[in-house]
MARVO-267021 format. One line per field, with one value per residue (C-alpha): residue number from 1; residue in three letters; x, y, z. Coordinates in nm, 4 decimals. Each point is the difference from the previous one (the first is absolute). Layout:
<recs>
nr: c(NUM,...)
rest: c(ALA,...)
x: c(X,...)
y: c(Y,...)
z: c(Z,...)
</recs>
This chain:
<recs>
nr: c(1,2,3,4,5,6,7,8,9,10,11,12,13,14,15,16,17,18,19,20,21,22,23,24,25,26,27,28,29,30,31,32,33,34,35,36,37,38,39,40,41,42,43,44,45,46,47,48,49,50,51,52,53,54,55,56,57,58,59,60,61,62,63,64,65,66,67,68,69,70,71,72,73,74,75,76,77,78,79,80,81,82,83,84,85,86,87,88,89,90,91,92,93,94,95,96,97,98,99,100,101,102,103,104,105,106,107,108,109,110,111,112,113,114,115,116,117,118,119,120,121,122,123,124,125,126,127,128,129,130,131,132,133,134,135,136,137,138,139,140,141,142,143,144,145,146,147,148,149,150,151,152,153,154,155,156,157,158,159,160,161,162,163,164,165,166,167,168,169,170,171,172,173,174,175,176,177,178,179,180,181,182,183,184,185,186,187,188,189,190,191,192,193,194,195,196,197,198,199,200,201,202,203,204,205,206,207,208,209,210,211,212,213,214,215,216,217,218,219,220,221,222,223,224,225,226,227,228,229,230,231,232,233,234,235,236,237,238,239,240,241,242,243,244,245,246,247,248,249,250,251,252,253,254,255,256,257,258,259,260,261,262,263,264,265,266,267,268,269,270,271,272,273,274,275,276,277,278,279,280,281,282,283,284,285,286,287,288,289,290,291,292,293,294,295,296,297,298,299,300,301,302,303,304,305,306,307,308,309,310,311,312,313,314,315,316,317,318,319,320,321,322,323,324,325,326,327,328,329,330,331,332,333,334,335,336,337,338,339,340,341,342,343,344,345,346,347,348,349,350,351,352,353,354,355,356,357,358,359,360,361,362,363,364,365,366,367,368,369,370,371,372,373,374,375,376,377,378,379,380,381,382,383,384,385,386,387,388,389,390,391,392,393,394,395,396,397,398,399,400,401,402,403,404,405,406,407,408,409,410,411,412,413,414,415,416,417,418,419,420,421,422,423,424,425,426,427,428,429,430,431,432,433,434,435,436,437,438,439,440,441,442,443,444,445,446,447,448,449,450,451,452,453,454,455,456,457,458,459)
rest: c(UNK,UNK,UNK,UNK,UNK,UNK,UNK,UNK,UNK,UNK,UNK,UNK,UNK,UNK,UNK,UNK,UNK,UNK,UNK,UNK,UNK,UNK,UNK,UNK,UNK,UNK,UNK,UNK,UNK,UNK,UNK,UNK,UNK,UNK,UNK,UNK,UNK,UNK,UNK,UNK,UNK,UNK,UNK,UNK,UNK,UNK,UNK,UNK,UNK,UNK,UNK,UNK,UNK,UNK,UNK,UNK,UNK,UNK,UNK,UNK,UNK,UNK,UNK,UNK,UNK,UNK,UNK,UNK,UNK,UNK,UNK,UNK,UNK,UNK,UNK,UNK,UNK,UNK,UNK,UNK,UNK,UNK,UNK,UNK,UNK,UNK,UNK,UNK,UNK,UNK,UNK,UNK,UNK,UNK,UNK,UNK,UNK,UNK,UNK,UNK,UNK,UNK,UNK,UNK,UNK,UNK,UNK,UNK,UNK,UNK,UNK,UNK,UNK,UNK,UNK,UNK,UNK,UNK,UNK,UNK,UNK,UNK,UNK,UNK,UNK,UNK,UNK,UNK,UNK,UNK,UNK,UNK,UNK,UNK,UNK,UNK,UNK,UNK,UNK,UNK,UNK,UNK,UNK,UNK,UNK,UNK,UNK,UNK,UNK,UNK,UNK,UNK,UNK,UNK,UNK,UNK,UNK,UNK,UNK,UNK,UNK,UNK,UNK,UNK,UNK,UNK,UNK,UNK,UNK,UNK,UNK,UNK,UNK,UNK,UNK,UNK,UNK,UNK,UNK,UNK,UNK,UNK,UNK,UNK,UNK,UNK,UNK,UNK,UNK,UNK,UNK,UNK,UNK,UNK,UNK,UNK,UNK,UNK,UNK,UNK,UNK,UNK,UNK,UNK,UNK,UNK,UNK,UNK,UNK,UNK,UNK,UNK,UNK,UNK,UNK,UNK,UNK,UNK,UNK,UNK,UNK,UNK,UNK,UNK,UNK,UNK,UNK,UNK,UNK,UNK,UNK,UNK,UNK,UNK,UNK,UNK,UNK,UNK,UNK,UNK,UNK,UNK,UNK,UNK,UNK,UNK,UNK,UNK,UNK,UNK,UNK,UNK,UNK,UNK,UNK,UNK,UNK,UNK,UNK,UNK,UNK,UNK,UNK,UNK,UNK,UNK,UNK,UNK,UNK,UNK,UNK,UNK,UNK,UNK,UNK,UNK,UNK,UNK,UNK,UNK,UNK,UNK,UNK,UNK,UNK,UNK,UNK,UNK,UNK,UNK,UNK,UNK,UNK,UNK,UNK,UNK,UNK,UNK,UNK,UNK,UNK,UNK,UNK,UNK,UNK,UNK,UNK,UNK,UNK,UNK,UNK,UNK,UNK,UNK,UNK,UNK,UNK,UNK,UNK,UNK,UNK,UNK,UNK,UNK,UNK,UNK,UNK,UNK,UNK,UNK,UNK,UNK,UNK,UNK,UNK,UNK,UNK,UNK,UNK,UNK,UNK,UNK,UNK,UNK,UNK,UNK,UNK,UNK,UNK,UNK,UNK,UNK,UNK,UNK,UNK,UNK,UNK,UNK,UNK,UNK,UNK,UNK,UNK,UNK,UNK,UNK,UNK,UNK,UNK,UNK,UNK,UNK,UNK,UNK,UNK,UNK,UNK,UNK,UNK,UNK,UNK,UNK,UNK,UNK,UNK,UNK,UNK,UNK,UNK,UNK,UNK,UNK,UNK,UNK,UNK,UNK,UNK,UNK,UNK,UNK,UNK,UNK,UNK,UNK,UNK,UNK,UNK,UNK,UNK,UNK,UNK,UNK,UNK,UNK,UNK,UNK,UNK,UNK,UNK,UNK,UNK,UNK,UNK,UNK,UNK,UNK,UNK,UNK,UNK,UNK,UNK,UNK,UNK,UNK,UNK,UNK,UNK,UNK,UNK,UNK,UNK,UNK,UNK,UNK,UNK,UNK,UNK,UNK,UNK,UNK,UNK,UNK,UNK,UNK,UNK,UNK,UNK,UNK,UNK)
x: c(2.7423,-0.0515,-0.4127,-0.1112,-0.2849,-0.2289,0.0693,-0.3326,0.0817,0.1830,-0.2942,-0.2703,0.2249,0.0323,-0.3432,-0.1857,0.0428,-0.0210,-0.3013,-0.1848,0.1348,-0.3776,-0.1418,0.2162,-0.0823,-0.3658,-0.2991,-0.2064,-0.3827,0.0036,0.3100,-0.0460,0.0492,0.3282,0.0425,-0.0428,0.2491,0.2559,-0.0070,0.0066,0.3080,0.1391,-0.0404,0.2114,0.3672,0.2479,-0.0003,-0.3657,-0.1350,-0.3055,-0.1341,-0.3256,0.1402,0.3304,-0.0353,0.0916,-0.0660,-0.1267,0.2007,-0.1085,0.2600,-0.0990,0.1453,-0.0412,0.1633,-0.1048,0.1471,0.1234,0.1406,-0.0589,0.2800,0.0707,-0.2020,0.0633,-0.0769,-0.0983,0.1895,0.3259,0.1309,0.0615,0.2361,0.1593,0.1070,-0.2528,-0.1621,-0.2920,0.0927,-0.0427,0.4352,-0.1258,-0.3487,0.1967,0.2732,-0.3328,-0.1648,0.2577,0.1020,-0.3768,-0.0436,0.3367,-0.2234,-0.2951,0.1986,0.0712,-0.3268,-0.1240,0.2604,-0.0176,0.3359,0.2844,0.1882,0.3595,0.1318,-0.0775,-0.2089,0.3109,0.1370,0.2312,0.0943,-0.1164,0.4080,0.0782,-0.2102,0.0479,-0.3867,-0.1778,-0.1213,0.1354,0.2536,-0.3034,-0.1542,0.2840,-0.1489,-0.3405,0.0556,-0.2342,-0.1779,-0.3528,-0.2401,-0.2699,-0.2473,0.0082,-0.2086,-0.1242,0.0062,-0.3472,-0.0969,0.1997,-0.1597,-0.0145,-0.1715,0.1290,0.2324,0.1536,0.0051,0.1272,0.2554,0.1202,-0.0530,-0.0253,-0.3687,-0.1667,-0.1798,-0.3236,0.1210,0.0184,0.3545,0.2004,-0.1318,-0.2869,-0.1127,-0.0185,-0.1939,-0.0481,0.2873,-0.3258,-0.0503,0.0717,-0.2594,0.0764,-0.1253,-0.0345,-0.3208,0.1835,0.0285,-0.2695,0.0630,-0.3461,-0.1617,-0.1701,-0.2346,0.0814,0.1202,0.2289,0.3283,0.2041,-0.1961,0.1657,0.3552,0.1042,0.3715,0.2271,0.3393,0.1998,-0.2267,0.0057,0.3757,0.0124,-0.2440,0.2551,0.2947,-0.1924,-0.1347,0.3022,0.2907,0.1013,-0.1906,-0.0634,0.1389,-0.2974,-0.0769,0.2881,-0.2835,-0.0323,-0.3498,-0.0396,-0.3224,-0.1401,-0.3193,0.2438,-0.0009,-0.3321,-0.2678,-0.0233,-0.3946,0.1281,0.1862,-0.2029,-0.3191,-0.0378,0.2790,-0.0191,-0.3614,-0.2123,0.1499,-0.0666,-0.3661,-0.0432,0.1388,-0.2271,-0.2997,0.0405,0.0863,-0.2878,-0.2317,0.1809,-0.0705,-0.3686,0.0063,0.1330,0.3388,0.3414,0.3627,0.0557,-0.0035,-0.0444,-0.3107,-0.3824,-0.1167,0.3650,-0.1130,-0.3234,0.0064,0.2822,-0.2468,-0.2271,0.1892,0.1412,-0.3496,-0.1043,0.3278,-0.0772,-0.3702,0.1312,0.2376,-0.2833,-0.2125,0.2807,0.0286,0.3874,0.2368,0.0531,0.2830,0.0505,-0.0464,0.1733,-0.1037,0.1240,0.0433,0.3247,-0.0423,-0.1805,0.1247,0.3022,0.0775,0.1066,-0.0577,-0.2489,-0.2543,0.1669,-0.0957,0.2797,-0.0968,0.1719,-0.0719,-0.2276,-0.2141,-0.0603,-0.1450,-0.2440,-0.0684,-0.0946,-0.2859,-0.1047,0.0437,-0.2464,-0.2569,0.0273,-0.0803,-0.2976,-0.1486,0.1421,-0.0313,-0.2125,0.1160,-0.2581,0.3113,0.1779,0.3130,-0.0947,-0.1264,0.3188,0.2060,-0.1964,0.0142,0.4177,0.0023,-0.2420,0.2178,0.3316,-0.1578,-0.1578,0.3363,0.1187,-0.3211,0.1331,0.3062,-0.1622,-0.1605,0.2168,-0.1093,0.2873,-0.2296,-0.2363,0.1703,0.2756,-0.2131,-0.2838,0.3110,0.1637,-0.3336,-0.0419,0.3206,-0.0582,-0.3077,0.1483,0.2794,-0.2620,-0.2403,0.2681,0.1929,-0.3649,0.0348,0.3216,-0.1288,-0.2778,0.1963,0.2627,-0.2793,-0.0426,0.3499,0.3067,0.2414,-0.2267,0.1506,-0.3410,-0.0647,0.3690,0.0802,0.3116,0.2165,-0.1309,-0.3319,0.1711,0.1939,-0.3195,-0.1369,0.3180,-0.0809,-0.3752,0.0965,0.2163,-0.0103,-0.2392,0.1364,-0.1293,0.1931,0.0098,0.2338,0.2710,-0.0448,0.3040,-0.1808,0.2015,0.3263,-0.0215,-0.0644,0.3521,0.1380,-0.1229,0.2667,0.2607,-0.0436,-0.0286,0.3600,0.1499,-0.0686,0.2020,0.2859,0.3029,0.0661,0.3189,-0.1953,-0.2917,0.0697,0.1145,-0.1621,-0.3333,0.0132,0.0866,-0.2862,-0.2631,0.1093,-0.0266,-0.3705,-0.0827,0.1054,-0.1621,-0.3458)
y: c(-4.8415,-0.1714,-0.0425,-0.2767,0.0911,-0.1902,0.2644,0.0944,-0.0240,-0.3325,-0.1333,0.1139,-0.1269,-0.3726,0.0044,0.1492,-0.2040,0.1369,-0.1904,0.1446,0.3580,0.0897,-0.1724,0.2144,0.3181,-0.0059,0.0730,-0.2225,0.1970,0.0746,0.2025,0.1959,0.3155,-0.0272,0.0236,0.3722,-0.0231,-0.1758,0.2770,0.2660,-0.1657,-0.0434,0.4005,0.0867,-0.1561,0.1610,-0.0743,-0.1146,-0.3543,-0.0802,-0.2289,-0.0318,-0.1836,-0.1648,-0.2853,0.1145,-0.2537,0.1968,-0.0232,0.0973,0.0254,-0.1135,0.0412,-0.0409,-0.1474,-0.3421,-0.1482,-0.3602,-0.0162,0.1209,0.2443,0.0367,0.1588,-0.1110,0.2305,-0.0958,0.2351,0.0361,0.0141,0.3284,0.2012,-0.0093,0.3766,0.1634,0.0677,-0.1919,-0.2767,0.3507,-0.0718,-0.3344,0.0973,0.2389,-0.2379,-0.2375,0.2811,0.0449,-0.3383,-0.0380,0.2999,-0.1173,-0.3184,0.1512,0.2608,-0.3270,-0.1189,0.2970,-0.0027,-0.3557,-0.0927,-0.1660,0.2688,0.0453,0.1257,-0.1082,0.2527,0.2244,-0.0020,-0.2485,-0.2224,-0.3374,-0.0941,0.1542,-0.0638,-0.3084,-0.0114,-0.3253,-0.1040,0.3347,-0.1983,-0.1926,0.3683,0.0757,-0.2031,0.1076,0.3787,0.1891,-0.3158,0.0752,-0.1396,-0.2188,0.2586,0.3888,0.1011,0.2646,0.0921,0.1359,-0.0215,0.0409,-0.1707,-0.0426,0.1852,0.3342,-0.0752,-0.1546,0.2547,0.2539,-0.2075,-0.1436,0.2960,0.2988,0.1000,0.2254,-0.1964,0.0343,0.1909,0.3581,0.0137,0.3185,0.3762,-0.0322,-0.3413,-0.2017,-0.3150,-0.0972,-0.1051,0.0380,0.4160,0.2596,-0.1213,0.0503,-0.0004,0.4182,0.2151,0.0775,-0.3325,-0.2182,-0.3808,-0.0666,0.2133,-0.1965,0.2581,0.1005,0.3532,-0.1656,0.2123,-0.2988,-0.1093,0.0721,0.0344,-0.3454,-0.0257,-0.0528,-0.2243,0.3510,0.1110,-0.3385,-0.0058,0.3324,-0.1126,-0.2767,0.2038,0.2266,-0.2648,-0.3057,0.2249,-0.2259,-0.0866,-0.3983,-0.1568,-0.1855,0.3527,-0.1000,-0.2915,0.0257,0.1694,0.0490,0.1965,0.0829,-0.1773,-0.2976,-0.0427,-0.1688,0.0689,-0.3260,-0.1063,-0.2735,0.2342,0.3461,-0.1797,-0.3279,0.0252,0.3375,0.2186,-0.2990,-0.0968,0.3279,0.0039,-0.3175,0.1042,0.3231,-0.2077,-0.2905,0.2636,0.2053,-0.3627,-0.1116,0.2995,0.0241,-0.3852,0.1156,-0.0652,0.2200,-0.0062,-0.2547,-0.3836,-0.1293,0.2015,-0.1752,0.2487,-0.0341,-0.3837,0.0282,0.2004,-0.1799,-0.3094,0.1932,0.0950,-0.3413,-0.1156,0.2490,-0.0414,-0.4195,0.1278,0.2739,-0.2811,-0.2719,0.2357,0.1135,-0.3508,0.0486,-0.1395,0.1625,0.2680,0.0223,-0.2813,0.1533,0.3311,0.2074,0.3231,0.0363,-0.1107,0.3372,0.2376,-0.0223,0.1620,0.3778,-0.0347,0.1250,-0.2829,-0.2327,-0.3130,-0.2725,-0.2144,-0.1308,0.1218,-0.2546,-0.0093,0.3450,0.0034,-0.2703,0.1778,0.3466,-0.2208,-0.1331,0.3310,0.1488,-0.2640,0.0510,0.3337,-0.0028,-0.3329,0.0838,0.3540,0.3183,0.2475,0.2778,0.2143,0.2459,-0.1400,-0.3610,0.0813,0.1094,-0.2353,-0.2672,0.2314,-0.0102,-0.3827,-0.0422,0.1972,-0.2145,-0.2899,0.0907,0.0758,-0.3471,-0.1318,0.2164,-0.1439,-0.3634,0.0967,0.2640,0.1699,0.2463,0.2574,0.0459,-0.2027,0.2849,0.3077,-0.1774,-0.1200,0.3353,0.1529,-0.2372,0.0251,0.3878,-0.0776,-0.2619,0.2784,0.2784,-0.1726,-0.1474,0.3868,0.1279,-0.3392,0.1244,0.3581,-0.1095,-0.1912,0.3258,0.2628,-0.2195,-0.0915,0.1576,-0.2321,-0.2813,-0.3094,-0.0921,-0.0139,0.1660,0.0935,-0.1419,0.0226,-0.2898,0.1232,0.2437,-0.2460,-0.1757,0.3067,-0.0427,-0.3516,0.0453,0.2550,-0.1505,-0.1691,-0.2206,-0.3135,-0.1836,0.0728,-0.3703,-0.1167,0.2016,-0.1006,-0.1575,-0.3527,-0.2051,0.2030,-0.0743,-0.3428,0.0080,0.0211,-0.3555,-0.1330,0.2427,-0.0368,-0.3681,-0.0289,0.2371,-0.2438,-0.2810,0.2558,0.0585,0.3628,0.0399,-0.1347,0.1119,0.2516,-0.2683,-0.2830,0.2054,0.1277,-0.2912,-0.2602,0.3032,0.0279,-0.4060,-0.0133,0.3510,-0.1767,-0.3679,0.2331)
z: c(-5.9922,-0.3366,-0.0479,-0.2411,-0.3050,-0.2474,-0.2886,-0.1355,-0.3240,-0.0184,0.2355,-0.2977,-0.2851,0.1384,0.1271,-0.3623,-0.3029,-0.3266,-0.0589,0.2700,-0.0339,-0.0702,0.2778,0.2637,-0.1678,-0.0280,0.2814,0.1066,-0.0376,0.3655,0.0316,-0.3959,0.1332,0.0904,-0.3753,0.0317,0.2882,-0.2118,-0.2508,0.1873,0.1438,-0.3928,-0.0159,0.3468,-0.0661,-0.2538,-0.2478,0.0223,-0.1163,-0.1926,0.2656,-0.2122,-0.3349,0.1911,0.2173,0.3461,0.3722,0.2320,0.3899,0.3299,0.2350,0.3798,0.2985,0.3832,0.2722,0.2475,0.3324,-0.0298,0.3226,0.3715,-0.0755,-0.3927,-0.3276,-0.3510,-0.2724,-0.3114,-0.1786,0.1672,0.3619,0.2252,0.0211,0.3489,-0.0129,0.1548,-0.3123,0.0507,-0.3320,-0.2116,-0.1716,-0.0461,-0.1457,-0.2193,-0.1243,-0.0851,-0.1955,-0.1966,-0.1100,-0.0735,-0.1741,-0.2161,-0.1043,-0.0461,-0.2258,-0.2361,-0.0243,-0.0880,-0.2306,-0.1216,0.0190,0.2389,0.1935,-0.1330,0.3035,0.4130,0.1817,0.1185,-0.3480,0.0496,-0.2784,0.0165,-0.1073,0.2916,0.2905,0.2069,0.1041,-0.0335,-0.3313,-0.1602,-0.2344,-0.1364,-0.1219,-0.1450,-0.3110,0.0854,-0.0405,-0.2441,-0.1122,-0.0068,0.2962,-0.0579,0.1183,0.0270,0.3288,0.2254,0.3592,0.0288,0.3581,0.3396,0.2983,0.3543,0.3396,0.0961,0.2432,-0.2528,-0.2535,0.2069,0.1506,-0.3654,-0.2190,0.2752,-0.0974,0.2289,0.3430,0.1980,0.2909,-0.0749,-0.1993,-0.0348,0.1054,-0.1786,0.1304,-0.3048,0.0366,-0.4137,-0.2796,-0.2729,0.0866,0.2517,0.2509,0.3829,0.3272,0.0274,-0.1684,-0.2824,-0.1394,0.2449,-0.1366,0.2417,-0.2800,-0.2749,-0.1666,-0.3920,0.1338,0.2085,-0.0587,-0.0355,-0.3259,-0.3372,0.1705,-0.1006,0.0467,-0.3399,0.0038,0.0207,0.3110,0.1794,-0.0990,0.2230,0.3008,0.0648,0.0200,0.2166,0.2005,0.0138,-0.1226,-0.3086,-0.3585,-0.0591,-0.2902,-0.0451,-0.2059,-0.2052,-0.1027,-0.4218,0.0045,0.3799,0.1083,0.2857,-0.0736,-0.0746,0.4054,0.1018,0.2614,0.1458,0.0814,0.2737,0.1925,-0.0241,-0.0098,0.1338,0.2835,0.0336,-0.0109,0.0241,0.3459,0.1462,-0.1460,0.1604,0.3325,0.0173,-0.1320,0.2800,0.2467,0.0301,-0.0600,0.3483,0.1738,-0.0947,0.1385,0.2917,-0.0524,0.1580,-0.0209,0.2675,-0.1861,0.3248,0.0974,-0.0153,-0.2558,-0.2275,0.0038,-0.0732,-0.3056,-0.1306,0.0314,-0.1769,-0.2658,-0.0310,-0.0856,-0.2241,-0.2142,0.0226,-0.1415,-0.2530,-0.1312,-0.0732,-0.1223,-0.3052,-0.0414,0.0882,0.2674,0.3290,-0.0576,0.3673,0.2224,0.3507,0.0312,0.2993,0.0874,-0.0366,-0.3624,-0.1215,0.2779,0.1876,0.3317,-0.0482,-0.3787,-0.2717,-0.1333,-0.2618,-0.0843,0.0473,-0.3436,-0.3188,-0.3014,-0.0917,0.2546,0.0734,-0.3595,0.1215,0.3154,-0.1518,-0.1817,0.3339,0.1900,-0.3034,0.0848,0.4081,-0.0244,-0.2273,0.1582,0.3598,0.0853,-0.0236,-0.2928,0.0615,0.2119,-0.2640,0.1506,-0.0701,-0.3523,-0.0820,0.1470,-0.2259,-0.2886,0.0545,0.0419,-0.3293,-0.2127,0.0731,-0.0301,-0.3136,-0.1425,0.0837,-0.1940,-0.3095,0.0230,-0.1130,-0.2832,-0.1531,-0.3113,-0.1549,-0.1468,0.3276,0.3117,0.0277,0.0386,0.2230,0.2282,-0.0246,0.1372,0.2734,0.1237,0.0477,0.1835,0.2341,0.0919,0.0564,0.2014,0.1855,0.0918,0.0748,0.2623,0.0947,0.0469,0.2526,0.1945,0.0122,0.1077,0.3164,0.0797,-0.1757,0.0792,-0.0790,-0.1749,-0.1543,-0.4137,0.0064,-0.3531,-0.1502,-0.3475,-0.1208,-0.0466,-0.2385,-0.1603,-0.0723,-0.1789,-0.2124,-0.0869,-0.0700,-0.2186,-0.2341,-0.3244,-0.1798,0.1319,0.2910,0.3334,0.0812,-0.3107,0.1792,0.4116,0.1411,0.0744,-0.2763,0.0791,0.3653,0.0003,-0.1659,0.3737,0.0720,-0.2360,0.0968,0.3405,0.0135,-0.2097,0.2379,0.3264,-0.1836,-0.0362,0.1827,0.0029,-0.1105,-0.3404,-0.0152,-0.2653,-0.2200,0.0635,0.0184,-0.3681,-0.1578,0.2051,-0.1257,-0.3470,-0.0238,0.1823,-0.1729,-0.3455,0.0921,0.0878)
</recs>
């Protein structure tokens, strides 16, 4: 099956005039550290570029997939596979046409051949006679692929990075370091001796993990100047959607039960401290001065039936209602137990990292965030460890991978964590999705690249 592309490279040449060749290759102030990134990327291909006196664009590739039917996905990138594969042929035919584009950009010039080598002369694919006269002319713009993003699933379904469930013999649950869910390599540890610290995987090493773990290497490595660090943490998904709900779910948990609350939504005491809570949330809200993140709470909402705590919230508003949660317990309930101490002490370091977040400073914002995100992990597995010494199979404060992917994140560069969430990327889907309903599917390839390239160009 024949998949259709917007070529990076002709995309960047018809979209950057020479006039405003500067514009596209310089930071804004709030994103200047991914200066240093850009030359550390000009140091990795071969031969290497001097990314610091050229003018290079700096790409992030995103990817992620979106229902836009009761039965059908559309990818953004490319459609699956129907193999058995799981889309990874088609992701790897899509890697390597994009890393033959990127190749020219980082090169500068028109490819002189098609992506298989092919001649333009000789290939009957569309548009390929009008590169014949194309070939080696020099592109508006040179640029570089600098970030990869997306959640996990997709990253180890697109590029076969290590998951979160205990991969291979040694139960692997990180693509950043050896971390897993044994002693040797505890990811619930968060301490500076933590064994996993300083083991930092290289390209060659990750290279290996994902033969060891998916049996094949991406060609996304193939990438001119591909790193490991190139693939980002993303905050939405480790943070906001991820260890934030299950804070939230613990938090309002425990609140219901000390209001009388059980696992029955039906029951008097279920209702009436989900009144309660209701109230105090209404309260916590006015009090911030902020909208009510939640307007329906149940139950169900923050702990299913036969399931851990976790707060059912978008990203959005969970931010809003770890603020609120903050206030509830300090204006709300007694903090004189070592157990609620603690708990509060766990909620005010998250939410303090949010805070940090908003007024980023690139010589001190990194290291206080880097600190507090320790903190929030270690008061949060000495949570976990109470909760174990009275019930080992308990599904309370569980520790999961993304609190050690957070530890990643927190401890990365100067720049702001923010300027690389998957917000702007995702919203993406809206226009993808809503050109795919107007599609008929036998062309939706088509049809679908060329109506985004017109409303990408007309944005």
């Amino acid at each position: 099956m024949l998949t259709n592309f917007l070529l990076p490279h002709e995309m960047l040449h018809h979209m950057v005039q020479p006039s405003t060749v500067h514009e596209w290759c310089t930071f804004a102030p709030e994103v200047s550290p991914l200066n240093d990134v850009l030359k550390e990327w000009g140091e990795t291909p071969k031969p290497p570029r001097d990314a610091t006196t050229e003018l290079f664009a700096s790409l992030g590739l995103w990817g992620d997939g979106a229902p836009y039917s009761k039965r059908d996905s559309v990818y953004l990138l490319t459609y699956v596979c129907q193999c058995g594969c799981y889309g990874r042929h088609t992701f790897e035919e899509a890697w390597r046409v994009m890393g033959w584009g990127l190749r020219a950009l980082a090169d500068g010039h028109f490819p002189r051949v098609r992506h298989d080598q092919t001649p333009y002369n000789k290939s009957s694919g569309v548009g390929d006679r009008d590169r014949i006269h194309q070939a080696g002319c020099v592109l508006n713009c040179k640029a570089a692929c600098i970030q990869i993003k997306g959640d996990w699933a997709w990253h180890k379904q697109a590029f076969g990075l290590s998951g979160w469930k205990g991969e291979g013999g040694h139960g692997h649950v990180c693509w950043r370091c050896p971390a897993n869910d044994k002693a040797d390599f505890d990811f619930r540890r968060a301490d500076r001796h933590a064994p996993w610290r300083g083991r930092e995987y290289d390209v060659d090493k990750a290279l290996f993990m994902c033969k060891l773990h998916s049996g094949f290497r991406s060609e996304i490595f193939n990438f001119p100047g591909m790193r490991i660090k190139c693939i980002l943490i993303d905050l939405v998904h480790v943070v906001c959607l991820g260890i934030l709900q299950h804070l939230l779910g613990n938090c309002f948990w425990e609140l219901h039960c000390s209001l009388g609350g059980n696992m029955s939504p039906d029951s008097a005491g279920s209702k009436g401290a989900v009144s309660v809570l209701r109230s105090q949330i209404r309260l916590g809200s006015k009090f911030l001065g902020i909208d009510c993140p939640v307007h329906a709470l149940t139950l169900p909402m923050f702990r299913a039936s036969g399931k851990g705590p976790k707060m059912k919230t978008k990203a959005g508003e969970g931010r809003h209602l770890l603020n609120v949660l903050l206030h509830m317990l300090i204006t709300f309930y007694d903090q004189t137990s070592e157990h609620n101490a603690l708990r509060l002490n766990c909620v005010r370091s998250l939410a303090a990292i949010y805070d940090q977040l908003a007024v980023w400073d690139f010589d001190t914002s990194y290291i206080k965030c880097a600190v507090r995100a320790a903190k929030h992990v270690l008061l949060y597995a000495e949570l976990w460890r109470e909760a174990a010494e009275l019930d080992e199979s308990t599904l309370l404060w569980k520790m999961i991978p993304k609190h050690h992917l957070f530890i990643h994140l927190m401890e990365r560069d100067r720049g702001n964590p923010k300027e690389g969430w998957n917000y702007g990327d995702e919203s993406e889907f809206g226009v993808a999705v809503d050109l795919c309903t107007t599609l008929h599917c036998r062309t939706i390839a088509t049809e679908a690249v060329r109506k985004y390239r017109a409303t990408t160009v007309e944005r």
